[in-house]
C-alpha positions as CSV (number, residue, x, y, z in Angstrom):
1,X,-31.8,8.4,22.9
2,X,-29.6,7.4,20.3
3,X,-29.4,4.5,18.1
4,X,-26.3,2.0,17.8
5,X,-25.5,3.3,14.2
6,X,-25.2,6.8,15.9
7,X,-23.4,5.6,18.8
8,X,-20.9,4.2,16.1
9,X,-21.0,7.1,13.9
10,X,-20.1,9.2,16.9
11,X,-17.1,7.1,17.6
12,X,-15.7,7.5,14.2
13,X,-15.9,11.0,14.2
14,X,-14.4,11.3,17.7
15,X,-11.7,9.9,16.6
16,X,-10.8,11.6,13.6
17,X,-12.6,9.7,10.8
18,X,-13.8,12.3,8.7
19,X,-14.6,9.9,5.4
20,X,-15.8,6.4,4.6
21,X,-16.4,4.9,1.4
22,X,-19.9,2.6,0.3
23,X,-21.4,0.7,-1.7
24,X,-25.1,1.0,-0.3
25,X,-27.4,-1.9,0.7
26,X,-30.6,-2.4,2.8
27,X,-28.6,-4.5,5.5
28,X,-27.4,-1.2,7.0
29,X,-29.9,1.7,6.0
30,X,-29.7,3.1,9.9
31,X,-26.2,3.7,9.2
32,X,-26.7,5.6,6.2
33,X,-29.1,8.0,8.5
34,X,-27.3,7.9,10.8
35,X,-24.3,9.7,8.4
36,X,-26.5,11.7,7.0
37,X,-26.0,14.6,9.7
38,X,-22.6,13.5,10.5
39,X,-19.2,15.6,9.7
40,X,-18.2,12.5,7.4
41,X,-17.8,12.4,3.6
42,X,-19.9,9.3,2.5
43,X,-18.4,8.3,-1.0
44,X,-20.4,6.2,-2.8
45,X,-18.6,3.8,-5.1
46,X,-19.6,1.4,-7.6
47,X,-17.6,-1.8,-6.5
48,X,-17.3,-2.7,-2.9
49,X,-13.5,-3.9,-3.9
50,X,-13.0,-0.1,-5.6
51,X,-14.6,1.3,-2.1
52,X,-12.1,-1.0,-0.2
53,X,-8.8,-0.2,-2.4
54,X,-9.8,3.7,-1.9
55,X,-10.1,3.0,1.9
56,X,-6.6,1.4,2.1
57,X,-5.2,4.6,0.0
58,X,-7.0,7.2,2.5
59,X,-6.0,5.1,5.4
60,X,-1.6,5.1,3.8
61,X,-2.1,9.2,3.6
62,X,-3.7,9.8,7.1
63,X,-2.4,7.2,9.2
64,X,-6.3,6.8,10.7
65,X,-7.9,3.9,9.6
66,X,-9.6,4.1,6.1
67,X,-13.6,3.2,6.8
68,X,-15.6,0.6,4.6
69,X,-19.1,0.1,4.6
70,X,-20.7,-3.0,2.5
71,X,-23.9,-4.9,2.8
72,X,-24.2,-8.5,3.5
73,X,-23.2,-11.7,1.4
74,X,-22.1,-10.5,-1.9
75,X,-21.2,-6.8,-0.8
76,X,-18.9,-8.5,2.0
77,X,-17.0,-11.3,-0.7
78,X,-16.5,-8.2,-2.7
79,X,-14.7,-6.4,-0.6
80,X,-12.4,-9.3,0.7
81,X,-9.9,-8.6,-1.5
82,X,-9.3,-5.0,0.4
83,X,-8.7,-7.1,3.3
84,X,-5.9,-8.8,2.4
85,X,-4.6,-6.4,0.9
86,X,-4.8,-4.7,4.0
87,X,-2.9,-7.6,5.8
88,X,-0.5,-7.3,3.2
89,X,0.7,-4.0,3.2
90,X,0.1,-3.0,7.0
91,X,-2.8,-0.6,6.8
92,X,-5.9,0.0,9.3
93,X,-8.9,-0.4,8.0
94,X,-12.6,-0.9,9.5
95,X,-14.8,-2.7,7.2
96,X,-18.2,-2.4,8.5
97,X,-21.3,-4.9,6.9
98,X,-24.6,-4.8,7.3
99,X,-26.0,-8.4,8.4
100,X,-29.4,-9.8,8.8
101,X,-31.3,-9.7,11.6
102,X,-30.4,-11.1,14.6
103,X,-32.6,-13.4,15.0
104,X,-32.1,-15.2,12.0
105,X,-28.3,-15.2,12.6
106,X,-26.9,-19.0,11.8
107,X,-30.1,-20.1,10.4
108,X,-28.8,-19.9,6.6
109,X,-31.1,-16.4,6.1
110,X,-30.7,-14.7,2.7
111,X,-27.1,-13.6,2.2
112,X,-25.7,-14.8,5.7
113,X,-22.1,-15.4,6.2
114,X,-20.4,-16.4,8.8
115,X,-17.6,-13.7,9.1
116,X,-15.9,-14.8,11.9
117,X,-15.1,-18.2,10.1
118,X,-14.8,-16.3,6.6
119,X,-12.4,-13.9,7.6
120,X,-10.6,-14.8,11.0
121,X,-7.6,-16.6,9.6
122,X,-6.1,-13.3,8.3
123,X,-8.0,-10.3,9.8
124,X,-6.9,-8.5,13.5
125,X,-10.4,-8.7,14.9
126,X,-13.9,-9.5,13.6
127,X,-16.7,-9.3,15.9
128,X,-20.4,-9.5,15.7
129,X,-22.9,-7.9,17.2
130,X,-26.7,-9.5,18.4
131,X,-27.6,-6.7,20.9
132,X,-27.8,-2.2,20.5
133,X,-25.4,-2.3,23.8
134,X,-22.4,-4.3,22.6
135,X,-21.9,-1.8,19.2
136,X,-20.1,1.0,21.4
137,X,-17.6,-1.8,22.9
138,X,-17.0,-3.2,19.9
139,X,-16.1,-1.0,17.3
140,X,-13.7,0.6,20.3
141,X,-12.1,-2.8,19.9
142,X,-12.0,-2.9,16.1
143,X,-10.6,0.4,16.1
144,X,-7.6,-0.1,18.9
145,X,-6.9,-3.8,17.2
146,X,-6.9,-1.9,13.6
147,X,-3.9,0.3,15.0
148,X,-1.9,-1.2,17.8
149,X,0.7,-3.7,16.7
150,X,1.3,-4.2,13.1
151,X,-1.9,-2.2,11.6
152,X,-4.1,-4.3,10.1
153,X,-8.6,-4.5,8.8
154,X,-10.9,-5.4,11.4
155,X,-14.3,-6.5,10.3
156,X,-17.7,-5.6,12.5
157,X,-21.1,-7.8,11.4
158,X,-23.5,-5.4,12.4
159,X,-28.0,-7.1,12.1
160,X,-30.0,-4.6,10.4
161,X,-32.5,-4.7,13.3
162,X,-29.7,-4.2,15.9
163,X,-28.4,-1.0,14.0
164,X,-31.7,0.9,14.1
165,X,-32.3,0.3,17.7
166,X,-31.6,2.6,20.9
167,X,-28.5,2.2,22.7
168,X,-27.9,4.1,25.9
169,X,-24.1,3.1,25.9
170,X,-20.9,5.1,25.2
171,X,-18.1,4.2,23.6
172,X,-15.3,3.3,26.1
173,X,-12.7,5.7,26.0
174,X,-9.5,4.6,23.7
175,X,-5.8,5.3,24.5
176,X,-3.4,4.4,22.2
177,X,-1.2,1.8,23.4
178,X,2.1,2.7,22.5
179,X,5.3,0.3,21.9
180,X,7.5,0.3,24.8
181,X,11.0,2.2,25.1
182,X,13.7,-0.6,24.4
183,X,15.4,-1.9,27.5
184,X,18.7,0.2,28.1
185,X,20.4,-2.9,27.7
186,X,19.1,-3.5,24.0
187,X,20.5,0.0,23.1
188,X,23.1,-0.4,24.1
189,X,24.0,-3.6,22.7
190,X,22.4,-2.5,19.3
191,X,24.7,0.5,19.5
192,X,28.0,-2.1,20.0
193,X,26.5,-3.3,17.2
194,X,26.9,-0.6,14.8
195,X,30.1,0.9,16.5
196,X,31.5,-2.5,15.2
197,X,30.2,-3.3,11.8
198,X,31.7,-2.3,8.9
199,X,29.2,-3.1,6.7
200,X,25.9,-2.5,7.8
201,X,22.5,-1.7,6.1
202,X,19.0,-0.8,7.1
203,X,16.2,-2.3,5.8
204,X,13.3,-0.1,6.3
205,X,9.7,-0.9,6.3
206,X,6.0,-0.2,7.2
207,X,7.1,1.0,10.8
208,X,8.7,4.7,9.2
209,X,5.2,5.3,7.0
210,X,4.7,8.8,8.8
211,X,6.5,12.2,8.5
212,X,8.3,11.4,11.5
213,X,8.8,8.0,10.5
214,X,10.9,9.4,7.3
215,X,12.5,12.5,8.7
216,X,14.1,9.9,11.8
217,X,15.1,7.8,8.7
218,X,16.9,10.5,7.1
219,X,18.5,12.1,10.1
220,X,19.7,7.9,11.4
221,X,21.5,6.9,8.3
222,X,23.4,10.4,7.7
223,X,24.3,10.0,11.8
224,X,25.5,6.7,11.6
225,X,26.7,6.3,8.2
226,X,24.2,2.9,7.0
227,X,23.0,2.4,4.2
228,X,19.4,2.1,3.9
229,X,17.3,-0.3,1.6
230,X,13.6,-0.4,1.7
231,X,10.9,-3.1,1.6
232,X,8.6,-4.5,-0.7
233,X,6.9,-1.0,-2.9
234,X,7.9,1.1,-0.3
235,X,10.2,3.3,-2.2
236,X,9.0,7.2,-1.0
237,X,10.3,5.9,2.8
238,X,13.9,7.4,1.6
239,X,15.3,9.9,-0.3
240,X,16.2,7.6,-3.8
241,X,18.8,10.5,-4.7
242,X,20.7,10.0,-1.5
243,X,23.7,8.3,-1.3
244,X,22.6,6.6,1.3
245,X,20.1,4.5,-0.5
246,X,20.8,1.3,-1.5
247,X,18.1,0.0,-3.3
248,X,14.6,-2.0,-2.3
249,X,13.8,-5.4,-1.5
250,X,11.6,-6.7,-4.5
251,X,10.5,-9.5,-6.8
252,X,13.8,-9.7,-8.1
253,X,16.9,-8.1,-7.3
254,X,19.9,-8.2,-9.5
255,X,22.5,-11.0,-8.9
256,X,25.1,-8.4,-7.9
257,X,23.3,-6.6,-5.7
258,X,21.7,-10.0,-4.0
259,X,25.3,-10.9,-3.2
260,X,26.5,-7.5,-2.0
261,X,23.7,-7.7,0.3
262,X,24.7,-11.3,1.2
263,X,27.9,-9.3,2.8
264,X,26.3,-7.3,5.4
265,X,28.0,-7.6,9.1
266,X,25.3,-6.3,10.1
267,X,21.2,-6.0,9.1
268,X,19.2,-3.5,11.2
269,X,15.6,-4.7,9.9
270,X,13.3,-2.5,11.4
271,X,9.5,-1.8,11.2
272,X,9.4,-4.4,8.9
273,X,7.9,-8.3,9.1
274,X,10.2,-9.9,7.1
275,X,8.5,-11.0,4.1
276,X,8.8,-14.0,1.8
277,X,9.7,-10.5,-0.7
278,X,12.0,-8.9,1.6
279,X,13.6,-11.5,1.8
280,X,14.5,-12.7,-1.6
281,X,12.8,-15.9,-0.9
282,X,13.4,-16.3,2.6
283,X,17.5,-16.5,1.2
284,X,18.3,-13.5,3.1
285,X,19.8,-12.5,5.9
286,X,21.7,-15.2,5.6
287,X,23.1,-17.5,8.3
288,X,26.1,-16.0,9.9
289,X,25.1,-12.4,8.9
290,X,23.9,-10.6,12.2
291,X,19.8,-9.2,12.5
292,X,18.8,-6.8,14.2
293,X,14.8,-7.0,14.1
294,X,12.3,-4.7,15.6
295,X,8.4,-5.8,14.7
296,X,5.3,-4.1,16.3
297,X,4.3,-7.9,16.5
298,X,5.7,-10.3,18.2
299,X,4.6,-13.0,16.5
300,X,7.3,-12.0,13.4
301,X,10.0,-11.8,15.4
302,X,12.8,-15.3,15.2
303,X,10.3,-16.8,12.9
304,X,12.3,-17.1,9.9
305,X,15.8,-15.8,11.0
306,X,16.7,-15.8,14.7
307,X,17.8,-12.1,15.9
308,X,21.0,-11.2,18.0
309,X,18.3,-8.2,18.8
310,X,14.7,-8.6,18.7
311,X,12.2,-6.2,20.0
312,X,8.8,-5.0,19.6
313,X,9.5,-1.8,20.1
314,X,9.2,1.4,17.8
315,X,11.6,2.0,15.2
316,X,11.8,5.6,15.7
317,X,11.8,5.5,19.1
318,X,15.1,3.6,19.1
319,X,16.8,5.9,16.7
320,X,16.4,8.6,19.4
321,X,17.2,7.0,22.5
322,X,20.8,5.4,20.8
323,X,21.6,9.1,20.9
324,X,25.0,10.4,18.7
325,X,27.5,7.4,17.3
326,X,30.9,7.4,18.5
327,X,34.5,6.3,16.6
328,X,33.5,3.6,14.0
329,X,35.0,1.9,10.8
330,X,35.2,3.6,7.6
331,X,32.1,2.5,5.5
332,X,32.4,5.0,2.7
333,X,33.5,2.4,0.6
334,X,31.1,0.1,1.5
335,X,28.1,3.0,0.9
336,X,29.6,4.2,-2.3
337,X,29.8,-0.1,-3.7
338,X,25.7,-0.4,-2.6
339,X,25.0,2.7,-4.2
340,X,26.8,2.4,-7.6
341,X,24.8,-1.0,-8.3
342,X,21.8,0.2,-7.0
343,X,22.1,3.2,-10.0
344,X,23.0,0.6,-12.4
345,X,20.1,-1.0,-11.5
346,X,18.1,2.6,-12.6
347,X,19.2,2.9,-15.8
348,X,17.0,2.3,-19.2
349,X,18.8,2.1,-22.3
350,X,16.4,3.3,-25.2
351,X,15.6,0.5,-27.8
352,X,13.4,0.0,-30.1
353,X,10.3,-2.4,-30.3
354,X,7.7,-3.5,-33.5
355,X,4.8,-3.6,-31.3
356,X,5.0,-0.3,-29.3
357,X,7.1,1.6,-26.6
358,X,9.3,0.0,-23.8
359,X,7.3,1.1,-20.8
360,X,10.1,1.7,-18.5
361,X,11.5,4.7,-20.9
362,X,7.6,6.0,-20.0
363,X,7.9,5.5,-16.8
364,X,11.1,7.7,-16.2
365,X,9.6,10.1,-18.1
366,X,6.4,10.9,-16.2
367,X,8.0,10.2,-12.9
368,X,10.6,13.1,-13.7
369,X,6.9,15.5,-15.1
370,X,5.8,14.5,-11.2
371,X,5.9,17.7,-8.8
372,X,8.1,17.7,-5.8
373,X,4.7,17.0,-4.0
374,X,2.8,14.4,-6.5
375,X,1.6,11.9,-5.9
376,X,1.5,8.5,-7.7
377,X,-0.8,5.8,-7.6
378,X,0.1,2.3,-9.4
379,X,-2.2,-0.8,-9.9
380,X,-0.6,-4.3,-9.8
381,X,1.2,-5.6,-13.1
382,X,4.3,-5.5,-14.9
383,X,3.9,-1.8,-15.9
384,X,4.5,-0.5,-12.2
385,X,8.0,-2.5,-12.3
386,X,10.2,0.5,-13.6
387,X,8.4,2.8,-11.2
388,X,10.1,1.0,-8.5
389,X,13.1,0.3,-10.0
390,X,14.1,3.3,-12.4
391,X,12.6,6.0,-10.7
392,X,14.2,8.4,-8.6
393,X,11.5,8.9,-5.7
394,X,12.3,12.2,-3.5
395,X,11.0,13.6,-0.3
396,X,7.8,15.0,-0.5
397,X,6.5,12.5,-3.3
398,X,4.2,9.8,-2.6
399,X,4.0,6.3,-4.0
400,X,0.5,4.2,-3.0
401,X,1.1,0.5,-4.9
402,X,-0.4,-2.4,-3.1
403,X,1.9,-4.9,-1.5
404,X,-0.4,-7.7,-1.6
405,X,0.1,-7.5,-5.7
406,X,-3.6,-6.7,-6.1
407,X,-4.7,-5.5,-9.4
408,X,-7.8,-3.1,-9.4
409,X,-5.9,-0.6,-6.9
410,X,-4.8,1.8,-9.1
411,X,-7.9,4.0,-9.7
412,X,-9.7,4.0,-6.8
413,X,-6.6,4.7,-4.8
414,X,-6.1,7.8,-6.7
415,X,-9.6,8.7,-6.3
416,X,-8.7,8.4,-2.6
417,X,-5.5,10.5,-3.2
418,X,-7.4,13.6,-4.9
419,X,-10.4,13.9,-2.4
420,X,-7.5,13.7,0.7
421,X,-5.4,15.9,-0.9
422,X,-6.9,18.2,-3.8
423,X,-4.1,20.6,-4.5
424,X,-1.6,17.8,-5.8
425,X,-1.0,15.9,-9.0
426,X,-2.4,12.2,-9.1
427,X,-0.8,10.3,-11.5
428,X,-2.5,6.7,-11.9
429,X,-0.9,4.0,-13.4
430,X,-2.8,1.3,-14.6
431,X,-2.1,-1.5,-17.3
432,X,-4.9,-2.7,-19.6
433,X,-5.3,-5.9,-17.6
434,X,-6.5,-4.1,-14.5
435,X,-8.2,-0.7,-15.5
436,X,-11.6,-2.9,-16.2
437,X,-11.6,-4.7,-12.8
438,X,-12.4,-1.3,-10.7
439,X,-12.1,1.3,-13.3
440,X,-15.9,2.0,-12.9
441,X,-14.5,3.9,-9.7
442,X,-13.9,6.6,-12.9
443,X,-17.6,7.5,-12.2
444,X,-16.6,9.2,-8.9
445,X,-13.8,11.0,-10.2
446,X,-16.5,12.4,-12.4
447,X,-18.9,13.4,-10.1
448,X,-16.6,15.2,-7.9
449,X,-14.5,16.7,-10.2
450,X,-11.3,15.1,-9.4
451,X,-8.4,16.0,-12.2
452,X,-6.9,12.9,-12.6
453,X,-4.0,12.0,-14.8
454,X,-4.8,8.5,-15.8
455,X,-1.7,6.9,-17.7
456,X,-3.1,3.5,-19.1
457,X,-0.4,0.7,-20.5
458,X,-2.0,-1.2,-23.7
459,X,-0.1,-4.6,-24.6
460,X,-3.3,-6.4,-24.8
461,X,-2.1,-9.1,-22.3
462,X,-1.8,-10.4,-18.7
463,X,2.2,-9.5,-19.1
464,X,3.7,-10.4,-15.8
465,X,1.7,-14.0,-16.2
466,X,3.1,-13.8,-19.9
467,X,6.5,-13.6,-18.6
468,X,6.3,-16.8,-16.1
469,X,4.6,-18.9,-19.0
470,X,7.0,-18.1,-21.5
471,X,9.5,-19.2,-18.7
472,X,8.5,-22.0,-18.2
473,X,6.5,-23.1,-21.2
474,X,7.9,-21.3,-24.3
475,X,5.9,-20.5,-26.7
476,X,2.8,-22.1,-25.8
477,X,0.7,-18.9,-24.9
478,X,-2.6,-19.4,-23.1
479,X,-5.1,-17.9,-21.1
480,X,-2.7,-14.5,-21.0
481,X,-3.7,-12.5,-23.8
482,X,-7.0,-10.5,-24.9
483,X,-8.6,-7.9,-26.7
484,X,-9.6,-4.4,-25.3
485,X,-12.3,-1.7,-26.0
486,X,-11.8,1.8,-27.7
487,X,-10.0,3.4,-24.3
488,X,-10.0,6.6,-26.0
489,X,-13.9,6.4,-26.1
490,X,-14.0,4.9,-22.9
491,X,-11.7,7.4,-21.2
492,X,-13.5,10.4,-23.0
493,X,-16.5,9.2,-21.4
494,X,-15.6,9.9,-18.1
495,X,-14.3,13.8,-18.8
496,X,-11.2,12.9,-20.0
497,X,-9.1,14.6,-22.8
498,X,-6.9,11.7,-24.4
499,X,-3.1,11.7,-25.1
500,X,-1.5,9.1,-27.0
501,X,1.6,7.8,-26.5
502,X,2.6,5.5,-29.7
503,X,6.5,6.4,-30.3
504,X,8.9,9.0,-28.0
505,X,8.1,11.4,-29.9
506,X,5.0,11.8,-27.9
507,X,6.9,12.2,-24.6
508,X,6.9,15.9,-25.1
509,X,2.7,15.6,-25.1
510,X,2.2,13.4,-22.4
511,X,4.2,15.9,-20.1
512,X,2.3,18.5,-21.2
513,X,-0.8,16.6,-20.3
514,X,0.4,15.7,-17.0
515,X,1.7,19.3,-16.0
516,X,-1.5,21.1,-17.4
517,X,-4.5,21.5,-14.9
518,X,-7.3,19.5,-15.3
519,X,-8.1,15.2,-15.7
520,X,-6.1,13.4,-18.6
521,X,-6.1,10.0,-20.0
522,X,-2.9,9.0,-21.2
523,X,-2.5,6.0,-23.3
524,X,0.5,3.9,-24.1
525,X,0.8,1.4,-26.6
526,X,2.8,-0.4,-24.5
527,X,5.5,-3.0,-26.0
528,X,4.9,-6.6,-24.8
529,X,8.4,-7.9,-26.2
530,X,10.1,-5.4,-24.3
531,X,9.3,-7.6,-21.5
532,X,9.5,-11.2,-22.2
533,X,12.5,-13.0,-21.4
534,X,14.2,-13.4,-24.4
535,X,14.1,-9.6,-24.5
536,X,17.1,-9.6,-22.6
């Protein structure tokens, strides 16, 4: 007879889960045995967060939901933040804690939380279980509600007790529910659609994250002649060299190319939710200009901006039922406009700075050391800006940035990166602010050997805050700026050999530390001027 953690163990394997990521605790030691024997790589991390952010990472290369496993109270608040940030940026993943025993559940016990009422307002499922039997049912419901729809984390609170005892029950068997075909009458009026405009664009989001996903991208916009724009850090979706490409959705898009936008006929917004981001501030599309949407949910859809067109079907599916395009307006000149501001938009004129290097002149630097296939992980903060902006991201590449704007990502997503895929080059780029929130995930790199290529900004302050307080409170700097540690020592305590970057004149090193085999910690002494506003 088996026990519920097997049962659950067995389900994760059946369906292609081959690695989870831990911090341990005694809430869920029968699911530790029960992995022990299992065809699962158990990665033991130092921060349930760290554990989390690597999840998310495993989860955006795979497509399978990344697995989490935390104990109760203080291991579950930890890893909340992964959550959201799997909410955020549209990725399954299971997080699985171990909670006291059933028979103390809602009786205050030691470290008992209430996880339905913690995490229901933004998670796709949480459910708990107080007998061996309901296990098998319900992580078959975490797992379809993880990946059906928009993905999204699903949390199972799993007693102690109720782990370690026998369940007779199988999993029910899982088919993936798939979005429906659009209605023939949808293609074809999407197809009107573009036969008539003569100044379209596609935004492209979450919905294309998949090899398919990209190569029906490609193919769509060459077909039809659209230009394509991406969403919010989702910049490997589309070749950036094309002509095609017009450019992302972000923070803050120039003036010129808001109101270039702002003269679409028509905006095919598919796979995407239409963000507060997206959407420059819910300013765009604007009234008048026709939409297009397709969402896996239905519950984004004529939210914000009511759609001539809105479906819940997939993406890629409609680009191969509209078939071939037929006679339509010119739109070369309308293609070659989006893409000359979008390359103005790319460039970095060198300057010079007292207190260190611009970091976008870095950043175009190691993106162009990156292989055809590398791969580059970014934590949140004003640092990853130019990686978005003035990099030139080509098929095959790989960026992993969290959506949500959650700093701490950067390292143990590219712990993630190396253990999934341990022939390519992981860059990490982290600023100062972040590397000490989950840098301790450094400790795993080290014990399995991972050759990472850390490349760590130093301006000694909080700069994207910097930059909002200067904004709006000149001069009066608070709460933004600190001091840091030795990071050469620090990094050389891990394994790493250290490059520093100080003036361009070091550019020439840092590629060489990037390109040779082996981990590397490259740090930046990173220009905070460059950045503020007056810099401009």
């Amino acid at each position: 007879m088996s026990t519920a953690a097997e049962r659950l163990v067995g389900f994760l394997v059946e369906h292609g889960m081959d690695r989870a990521f831990c911090v341990p605790g005694e809430s869920y030691i029968a699911l530790l045995d029960a992995l022990h024997d299992a065809p699962m790589d158990l990665v033991v991390c130092r921060h349930e967060g760290g554990a989390g952010f690597a999840a998310i990472a495993d989860a955006k290369l795979t497509g399978r939901p990344g697995v989490v496993l935390v104990s109760r109270g203080p291991g579950a608040c930890n890893a909340a933040i992964a959550l959201h940030t799997a909410e955020q940026d549209a990725v399954p993943l299971i997080l699985l804690i171990g909670q006291v025993e059933a028979r103390d559940l809602r009786r205050d016990a030691f470290q008992e939380i209430d996880y339905g009422r913690m995490f229901g307002g933004f998670c796709k499922f949480v459910g708990e279980a107080t007998r061996p039997e309901q296990v098998p049912e319900l992580i078959a419901r975490a797992y379809a509600a993880a990946m059906q729809g928009v993905p999204g984390p699903v949390v199972l609170s799993l007693p102690e007790d109720v782990l370690a005892m026998e369940c007779g029950v199988a999993a029910p068997a899982i088919i993936p529910a798939r979005p429906a075909l659009p209605a023939p009458a949808e293609v074809a009026r999407i197809s009107d659609l573009l036969h008539l405009a003569e100044r379209p664009i596609l935004l492209a989001g979450h919905g294309f994250e998949s090899a398919e996903g990209r190569a029906a991208l490609a193919r769509f916009a060459a077909q039809w002649e659209v230009p394509v724009a991406v969403s919010f850090r989702r910049q490997d979706l589309f070749d950036n060299a094309s002509r095609f490409y017009a450019g992302d959705l972000g923070l803050r898009n120039p003036d010129a190319q808001r109101e270039a936008f702002a003269e679409a006929d028509l905006i095919l917004a598919l796979g995407t939710r239409l963000t507060d981001i997206t959407t420059q501030g819910y300013s765009w599309p604007a009234p008048g200009q026709r939409l297009v949407h397709l969402c896996a949910d239905p519950k984004h859809l004529n939210w914000h901006f009511p759609a001539e067109v809105a479906m819940t079907a997939d993406p890629v599916q409609l680009m191969t039922v509209l078939g071939a395009p037929g006679r339509r307006p010119p739109r070369g000149e309308w293609i070659a406009r989006l893409r000359a501001l979008h390359v103005a938009d790319c460039k970095v004129t060198p300057r010079d700075w007292q207190d260190g290097l611009a970091f976008a002149e870095v950043a175009q630097v190691v993106h162009a050391a990156l292989p055809a296939d590398g791969i580059i992980t970014l934590d949140a903060g004003t640092f990853g800006a130019p990686f978005y902006r003035k990099a030139i991201w080509r098929p095959g590449q790989r960026l992993l940035a969290p959506v949500s704007g959650a700093m701490g990502f950067g390292v143990p997503a590219a712990v993630a990166a190396l253990l999934r895929e341990p022939g390519r080059t992981v860059v990490c780029g982290v600023g100062d602010g972040g590397i000490l929130m989950t840098g301790g995930e450094m400790a795993v790199a080290l014990e399995r050997r991972l050759p990472i290529k850390l490349l760590l900004s130093e301006n000694l302050g909080y700069a994207s805050i910097r930059i909002h307080q200067e904004r709006q409170h000149p001069g009066r700097v608070s709460g933004t700026m600190f001091a840091n540690p030795d990071f050469a020592h620090w990094a050389q305590a891990f394994g790493l050999p250290v490059t520093r970057v100080n003036t361009r004149h070091d550019f020439e090193a840092m590629r060489a530390a990037i390109a040779a085999p082996g981990p590397a910690a490259i740090l930046v002494k990173t220009s905070m001027q460059a950045v503020l506003p007056h810099a401009a």
